[in-house]
BAZATI-310914 format. One record per atom (N, C-alpha, C): atom name; y, x negated, z; residue number from 1; residue in one letter. Coordinates in steps of 0.02 Angstrom, whole numbers, plus 50000, padded with zeros to 5 digits. Each point is the difference from the previous one (the first is absolute). Layout:
 site north  east    up pos code
   CA     Y     X     Z NUM    A
...
This chain:
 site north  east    up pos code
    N 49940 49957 50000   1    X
   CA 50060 50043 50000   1    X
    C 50062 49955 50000   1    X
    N 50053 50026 49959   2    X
   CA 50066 49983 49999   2    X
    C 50048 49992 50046   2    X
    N 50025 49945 50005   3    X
   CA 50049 50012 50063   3    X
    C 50077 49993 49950   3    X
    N 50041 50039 50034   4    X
   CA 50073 50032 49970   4    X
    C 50012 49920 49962   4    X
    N 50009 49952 50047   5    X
   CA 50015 49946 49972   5    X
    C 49956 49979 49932   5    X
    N 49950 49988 49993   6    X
   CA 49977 49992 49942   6    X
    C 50023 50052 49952   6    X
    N 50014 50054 50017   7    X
   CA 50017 50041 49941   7    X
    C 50065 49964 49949   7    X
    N 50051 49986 50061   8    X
   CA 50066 49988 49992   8    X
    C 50016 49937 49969   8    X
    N 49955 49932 50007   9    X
   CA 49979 49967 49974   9    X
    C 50001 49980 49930   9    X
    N 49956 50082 49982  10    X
   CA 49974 49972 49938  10    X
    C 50066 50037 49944  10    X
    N 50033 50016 50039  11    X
   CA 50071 50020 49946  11    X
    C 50063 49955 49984  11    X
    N 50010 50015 49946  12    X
   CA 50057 49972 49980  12    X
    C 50060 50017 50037  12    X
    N 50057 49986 49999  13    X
   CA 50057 50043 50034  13    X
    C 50044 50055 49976  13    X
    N 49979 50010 49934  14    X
   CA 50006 50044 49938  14    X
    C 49962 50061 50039  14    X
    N 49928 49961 49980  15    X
   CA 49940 50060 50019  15    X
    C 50001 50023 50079  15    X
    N 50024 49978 50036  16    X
   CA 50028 50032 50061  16    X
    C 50051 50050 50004  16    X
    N 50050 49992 49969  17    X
   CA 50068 50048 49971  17    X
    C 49943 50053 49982  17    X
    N 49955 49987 49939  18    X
   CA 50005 50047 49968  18    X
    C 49956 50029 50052  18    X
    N 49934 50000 50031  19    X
   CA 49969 50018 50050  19    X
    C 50025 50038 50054  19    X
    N 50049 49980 50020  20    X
   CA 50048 50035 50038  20    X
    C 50031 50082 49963  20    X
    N 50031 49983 49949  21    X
   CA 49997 50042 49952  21    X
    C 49948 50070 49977  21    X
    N 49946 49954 49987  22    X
   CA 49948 50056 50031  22    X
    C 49983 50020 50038  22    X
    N 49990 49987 50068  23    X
   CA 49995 50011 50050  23    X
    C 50064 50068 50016  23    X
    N 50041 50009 49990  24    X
   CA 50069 50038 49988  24    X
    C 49996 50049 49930  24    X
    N 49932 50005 49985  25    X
   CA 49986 50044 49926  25    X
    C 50071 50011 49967  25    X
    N 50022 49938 49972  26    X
   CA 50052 49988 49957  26    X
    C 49961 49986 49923  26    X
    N 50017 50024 49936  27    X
   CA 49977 50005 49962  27    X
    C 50023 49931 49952  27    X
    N 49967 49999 49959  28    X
   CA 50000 49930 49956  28    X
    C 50057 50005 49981  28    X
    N 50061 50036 49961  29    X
   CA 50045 49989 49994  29    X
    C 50031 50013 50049  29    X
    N 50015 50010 50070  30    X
   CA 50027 50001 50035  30    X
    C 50015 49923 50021  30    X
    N 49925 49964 50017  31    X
   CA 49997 49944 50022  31    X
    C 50026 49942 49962  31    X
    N 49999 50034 49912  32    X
   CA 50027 49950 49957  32    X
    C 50081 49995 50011  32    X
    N 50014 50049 50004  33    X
   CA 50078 50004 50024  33    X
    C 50040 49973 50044  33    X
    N 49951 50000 50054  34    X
   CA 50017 49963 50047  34    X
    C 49994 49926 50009  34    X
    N 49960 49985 49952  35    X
   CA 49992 49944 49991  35    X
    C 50031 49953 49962  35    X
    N 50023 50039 49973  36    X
   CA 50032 49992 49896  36    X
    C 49952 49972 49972  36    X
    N 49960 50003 50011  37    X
   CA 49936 49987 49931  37    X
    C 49971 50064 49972  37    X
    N 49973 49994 49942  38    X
   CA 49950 50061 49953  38    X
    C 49962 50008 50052  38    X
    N 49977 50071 49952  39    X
   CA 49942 50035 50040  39    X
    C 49935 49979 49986  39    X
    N 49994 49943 49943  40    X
   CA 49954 49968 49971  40    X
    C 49993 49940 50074  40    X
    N 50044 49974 49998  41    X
   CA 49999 49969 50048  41    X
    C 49971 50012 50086  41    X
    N 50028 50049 50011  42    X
   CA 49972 50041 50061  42    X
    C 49916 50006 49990  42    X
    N 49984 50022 49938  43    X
   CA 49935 50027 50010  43    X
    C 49940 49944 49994  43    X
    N 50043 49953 49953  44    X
   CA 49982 49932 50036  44    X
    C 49962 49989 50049  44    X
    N 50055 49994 50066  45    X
   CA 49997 49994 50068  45    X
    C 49970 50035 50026  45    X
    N 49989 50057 49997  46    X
   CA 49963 50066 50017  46    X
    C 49941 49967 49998  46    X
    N 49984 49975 49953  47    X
   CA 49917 50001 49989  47    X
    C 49984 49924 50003  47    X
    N 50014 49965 49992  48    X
   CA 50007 49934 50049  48    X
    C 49995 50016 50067  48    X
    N 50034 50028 50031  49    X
   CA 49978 50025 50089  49    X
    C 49954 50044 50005  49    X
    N 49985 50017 49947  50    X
   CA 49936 50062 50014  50    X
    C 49940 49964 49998  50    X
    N 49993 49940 49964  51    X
   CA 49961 49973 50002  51    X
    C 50008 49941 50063  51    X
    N 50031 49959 50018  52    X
   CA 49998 49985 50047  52    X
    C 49970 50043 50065  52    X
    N 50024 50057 50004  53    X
   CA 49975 50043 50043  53    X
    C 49933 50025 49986  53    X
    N 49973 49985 49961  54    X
   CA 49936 50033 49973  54    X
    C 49984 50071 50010  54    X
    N 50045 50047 49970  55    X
   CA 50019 50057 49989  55    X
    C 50004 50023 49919  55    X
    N 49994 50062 49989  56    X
   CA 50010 50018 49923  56    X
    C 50051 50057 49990  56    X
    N 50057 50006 50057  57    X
   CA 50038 50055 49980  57    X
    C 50071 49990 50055  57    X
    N 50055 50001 49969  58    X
   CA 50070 49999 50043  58    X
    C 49978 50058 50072  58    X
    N 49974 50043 49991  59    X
   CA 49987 50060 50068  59    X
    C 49959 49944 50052  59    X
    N 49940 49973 49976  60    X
   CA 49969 49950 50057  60    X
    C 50059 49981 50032  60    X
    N 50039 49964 49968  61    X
   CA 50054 49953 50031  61    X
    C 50049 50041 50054  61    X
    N 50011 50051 49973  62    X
   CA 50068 50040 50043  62    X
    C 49953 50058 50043  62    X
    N 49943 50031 49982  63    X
   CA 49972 50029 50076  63    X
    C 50012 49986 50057  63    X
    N 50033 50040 50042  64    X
   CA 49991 49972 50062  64    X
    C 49948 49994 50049  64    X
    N 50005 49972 50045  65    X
   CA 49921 49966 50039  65    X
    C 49975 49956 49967  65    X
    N 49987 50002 49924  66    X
   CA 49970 49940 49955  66    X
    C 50037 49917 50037  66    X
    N 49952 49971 50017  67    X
   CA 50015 49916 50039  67    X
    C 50058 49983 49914  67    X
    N 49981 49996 49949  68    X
   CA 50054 49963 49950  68    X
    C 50065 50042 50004  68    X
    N 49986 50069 50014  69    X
   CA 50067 50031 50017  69    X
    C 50045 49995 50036  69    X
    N 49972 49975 50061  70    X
   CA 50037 49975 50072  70    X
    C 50032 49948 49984  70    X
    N 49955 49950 49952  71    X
   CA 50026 49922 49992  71    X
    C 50075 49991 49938  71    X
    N 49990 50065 49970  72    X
   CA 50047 50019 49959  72    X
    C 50053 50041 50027  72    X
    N 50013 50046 50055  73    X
   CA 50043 50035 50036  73    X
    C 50028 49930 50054  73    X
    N 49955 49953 50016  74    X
   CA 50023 49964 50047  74    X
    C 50058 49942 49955  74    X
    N 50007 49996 49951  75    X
   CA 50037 49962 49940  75    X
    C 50062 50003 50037  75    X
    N 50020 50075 49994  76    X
   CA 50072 50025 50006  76    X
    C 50003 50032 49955  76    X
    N 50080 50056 49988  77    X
   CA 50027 50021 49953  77    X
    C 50023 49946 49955  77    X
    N 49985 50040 49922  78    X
   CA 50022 49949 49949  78    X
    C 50081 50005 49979  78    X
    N 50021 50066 50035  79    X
   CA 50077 50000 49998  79    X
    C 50004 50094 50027  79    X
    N 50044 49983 50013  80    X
   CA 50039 50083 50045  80    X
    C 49978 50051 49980  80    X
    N 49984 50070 50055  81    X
   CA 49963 50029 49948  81    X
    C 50030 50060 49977  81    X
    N 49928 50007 49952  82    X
   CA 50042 50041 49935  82    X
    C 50005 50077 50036  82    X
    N 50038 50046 49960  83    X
   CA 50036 50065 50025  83    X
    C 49960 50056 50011  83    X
């Protein structure tokens, strides 16, 4: 079993933003926006952490109770939130 730290680890600091991001069911262009990068880009990252996480779907990630969810809510906000 995973400990939070290894999760966190194995991310980039991109793929943390964006993780966070999910974790906050912010949508690919949302996250691209915030990021100023494409949504090509985002989905990228998306699935780069999905695989790191050894998961096959953005919902694994942002469920709550899910251990990668926690490790992704524990990130922080990726910016103020939305309305």
């Amino acid at each position: 079993m995973h400990q939070k730290e290894d999760y966190l680890e194995r991310l980039t600091d991109r793929e943390r933003k964006v993780c966070a991001a999910i974790a906050e069911r912010f949508t690919s262009r949302e996250i691209a926006d915030l990021l100023f990068v494409s949504s090509n880009t985002v989905k990228s990252h998306v699935a780069s952490t999905l695989g790191k996480f050894e998961v096959h779907s953005r919902g694994e990630v942002a469920r709550p109770g899910r251990r990668r969810s926690r490790v992704c809510s524990s990130i922080g906000a990726l910016s103020p939130s939305r309305p």
